[in-house]
C-alpha positions as a Markdown table, in Angstrom:
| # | Residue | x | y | z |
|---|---|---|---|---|
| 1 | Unk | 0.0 | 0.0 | 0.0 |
| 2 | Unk | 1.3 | 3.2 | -1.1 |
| 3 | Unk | 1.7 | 5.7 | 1.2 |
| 4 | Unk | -1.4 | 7.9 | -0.2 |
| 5 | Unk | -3.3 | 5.3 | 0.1 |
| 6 | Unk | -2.5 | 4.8 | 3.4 |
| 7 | Unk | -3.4 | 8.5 | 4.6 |
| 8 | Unk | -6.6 | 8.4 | 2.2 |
| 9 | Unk | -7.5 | 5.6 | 4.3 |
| 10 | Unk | -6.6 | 7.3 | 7.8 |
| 11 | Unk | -8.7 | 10.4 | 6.8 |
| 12 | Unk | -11.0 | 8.3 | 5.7 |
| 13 | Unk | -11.3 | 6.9 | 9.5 |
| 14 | Unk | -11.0 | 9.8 | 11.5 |
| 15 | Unk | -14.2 | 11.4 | 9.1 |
| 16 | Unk | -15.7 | 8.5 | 9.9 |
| 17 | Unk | -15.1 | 8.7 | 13.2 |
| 18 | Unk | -14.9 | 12.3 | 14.4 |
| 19 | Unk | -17.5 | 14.0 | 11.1 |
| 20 | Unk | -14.4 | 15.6 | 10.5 |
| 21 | Unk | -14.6 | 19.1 | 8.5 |
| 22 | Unk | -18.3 | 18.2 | 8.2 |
| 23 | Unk | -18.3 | 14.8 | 6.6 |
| 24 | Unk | -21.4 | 12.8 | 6.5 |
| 25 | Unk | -22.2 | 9.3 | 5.5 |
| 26 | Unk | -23.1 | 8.3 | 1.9 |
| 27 | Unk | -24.8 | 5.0 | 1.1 |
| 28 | Unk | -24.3 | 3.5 | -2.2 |
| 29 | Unk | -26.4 | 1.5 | -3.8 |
| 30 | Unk | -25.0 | -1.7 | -5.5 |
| 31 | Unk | -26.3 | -3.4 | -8.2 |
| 32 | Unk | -27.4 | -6.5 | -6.1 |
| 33 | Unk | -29.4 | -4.1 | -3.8 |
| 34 | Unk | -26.8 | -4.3 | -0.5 |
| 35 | Unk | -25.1 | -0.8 | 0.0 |
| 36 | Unk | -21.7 | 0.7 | 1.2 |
| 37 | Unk | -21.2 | 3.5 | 3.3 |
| 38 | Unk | -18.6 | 6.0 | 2.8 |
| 39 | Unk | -17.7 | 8.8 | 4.7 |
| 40 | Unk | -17.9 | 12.0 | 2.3 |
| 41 | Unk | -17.5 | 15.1 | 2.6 |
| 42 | Unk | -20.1 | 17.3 | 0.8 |
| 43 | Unk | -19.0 | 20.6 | -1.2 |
| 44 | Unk | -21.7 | 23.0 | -2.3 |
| 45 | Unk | -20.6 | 24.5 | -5.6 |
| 46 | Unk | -23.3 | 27.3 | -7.5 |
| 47 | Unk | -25.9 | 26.3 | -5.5 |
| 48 | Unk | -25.2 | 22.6 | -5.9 |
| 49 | Unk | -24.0 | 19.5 | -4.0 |
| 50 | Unk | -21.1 | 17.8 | -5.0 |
| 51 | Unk | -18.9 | 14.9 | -3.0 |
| 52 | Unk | -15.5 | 14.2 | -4.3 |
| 53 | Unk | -13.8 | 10.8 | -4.2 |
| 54 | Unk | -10.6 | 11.8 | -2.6 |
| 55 | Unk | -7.6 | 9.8 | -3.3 |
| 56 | Unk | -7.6 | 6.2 | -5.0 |
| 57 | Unk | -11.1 | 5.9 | -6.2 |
| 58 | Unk | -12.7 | 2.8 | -4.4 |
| 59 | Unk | -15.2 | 0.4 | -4.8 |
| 60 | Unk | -18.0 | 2.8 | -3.6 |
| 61 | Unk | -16.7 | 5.0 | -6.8 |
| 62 | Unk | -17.4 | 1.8 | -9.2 |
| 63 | Unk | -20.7 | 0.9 | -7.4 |
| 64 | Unk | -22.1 | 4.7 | -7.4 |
| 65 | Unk | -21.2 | 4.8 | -11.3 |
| 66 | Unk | -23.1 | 1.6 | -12.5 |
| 67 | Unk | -26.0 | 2.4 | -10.1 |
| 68 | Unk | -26.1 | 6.0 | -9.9 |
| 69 | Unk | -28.2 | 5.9 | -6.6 |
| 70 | Unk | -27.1 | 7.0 | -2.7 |
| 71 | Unk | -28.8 | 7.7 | 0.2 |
| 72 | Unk | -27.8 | 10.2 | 3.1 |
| 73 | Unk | -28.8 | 8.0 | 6.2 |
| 74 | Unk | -28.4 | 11.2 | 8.7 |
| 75 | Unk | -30.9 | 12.8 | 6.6 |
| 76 | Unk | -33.6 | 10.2 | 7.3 |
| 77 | Unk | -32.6 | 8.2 | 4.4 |
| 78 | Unk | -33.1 | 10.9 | 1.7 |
| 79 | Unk | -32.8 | 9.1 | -1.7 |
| 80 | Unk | -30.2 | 10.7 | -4.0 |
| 81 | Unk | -29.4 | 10.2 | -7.7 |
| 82 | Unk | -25.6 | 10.9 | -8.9 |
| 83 | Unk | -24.6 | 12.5 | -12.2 |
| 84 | Unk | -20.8 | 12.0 | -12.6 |
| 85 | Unk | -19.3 | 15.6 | -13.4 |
| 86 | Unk | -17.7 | 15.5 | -16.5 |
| 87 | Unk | -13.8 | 15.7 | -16.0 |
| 88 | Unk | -13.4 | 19.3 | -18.0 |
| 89 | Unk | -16.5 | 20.4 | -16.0 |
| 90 | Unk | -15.1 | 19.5 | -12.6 |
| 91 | Unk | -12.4 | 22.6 | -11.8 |
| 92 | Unk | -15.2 | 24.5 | -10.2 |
| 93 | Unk | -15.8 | 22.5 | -7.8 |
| 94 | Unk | -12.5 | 21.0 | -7.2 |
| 95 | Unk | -11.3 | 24.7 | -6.2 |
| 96 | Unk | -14.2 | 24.8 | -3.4 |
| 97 | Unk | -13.1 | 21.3 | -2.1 |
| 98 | Unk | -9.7 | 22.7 | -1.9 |
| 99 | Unk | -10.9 | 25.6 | -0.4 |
| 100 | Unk | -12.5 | 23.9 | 2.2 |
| 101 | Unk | -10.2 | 20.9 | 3.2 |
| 102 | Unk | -6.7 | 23.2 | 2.4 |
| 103 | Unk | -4.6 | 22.9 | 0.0 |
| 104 | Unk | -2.2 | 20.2 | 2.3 |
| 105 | Unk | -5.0 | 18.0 | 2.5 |
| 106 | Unk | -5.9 | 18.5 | -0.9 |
| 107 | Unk | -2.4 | 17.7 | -2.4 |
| 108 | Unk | -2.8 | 14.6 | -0.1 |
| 109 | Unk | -6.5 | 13.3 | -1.2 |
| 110 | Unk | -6.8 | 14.6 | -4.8 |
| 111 | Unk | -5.3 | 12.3 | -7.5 |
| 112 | Unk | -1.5 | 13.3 | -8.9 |
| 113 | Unk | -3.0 | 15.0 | -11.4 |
| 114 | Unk | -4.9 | 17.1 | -8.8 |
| 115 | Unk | -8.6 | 16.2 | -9.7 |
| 116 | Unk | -10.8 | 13.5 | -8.6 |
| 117 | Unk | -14.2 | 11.8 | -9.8 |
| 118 | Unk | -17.2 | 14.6 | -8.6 |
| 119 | Unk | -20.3 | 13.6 | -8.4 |
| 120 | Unk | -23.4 | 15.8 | -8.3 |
| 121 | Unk | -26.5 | 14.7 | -5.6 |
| 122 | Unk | -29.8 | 15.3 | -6.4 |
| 123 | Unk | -32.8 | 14.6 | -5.1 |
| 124 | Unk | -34.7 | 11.1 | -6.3 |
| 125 | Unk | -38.5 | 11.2 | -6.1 |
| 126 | Unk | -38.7 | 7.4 | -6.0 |
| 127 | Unk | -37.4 | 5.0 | -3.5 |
| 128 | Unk | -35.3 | 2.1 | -3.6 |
């Protein structure tokens, strides 16, 4: 394990564990109807929410993309759908995650390129 892996994976546990800088947890859906939780950290963007998949994008990344639905438990369950942010569409954003976790933790969580998959929530009207 690389040693950005390993920190992504510390932050990772001390969100988890202490909603650090405001993270909440995310439920993914997967396609055999089980779920994941993540700790996330949400980033409002132009009147939007985003959550950006810091460092190595995980399973939860792979599941969210084939099944585009999430839930915010804390939020009694609200259902979300995700709409991957297109990668020359995702700067905006990017630059209010790095304003709000700092650019040290940024340089640490963000890929070596400095971006990340972004996904947009919305709101979904059904249930699952």
């Amino acid at each position: 394990m690389s040693m950005r892996d390993t920190l992504t994976e510390l932050f990772a546990s001390l969100a988890d564990k202490a909603g650090l800088g405001g993270s909440v947890q995310l439920d993914v859906l997967d396609s055999d109807g089980g779920t994941q939780r993540v700790p996330v950290l949400p980033v409002e963007h132009d009147g939007r929410t985003y959550v950006v998949a810091s460092g190595k994008a995980g399973t939860w990344v792979s599941r969210l993309r084939l099944s585009r639905r999430a839930r915010l438990p804390q939020d009694t369950g609200l259902a979300l759908i995700a709409r991957e942010v297109p990668a020359k569409e995702r700067e905006g954003v990017l630059a209010a995650y790095r304003d709000r976790v700092g650019e040290s933790q940024a340089a640490i969580l963000l890929d070596d390129t400095g971006s990340a998959p972004v996904f947009e929530l919305l709101p979904d009207e059904g249930s699952w």
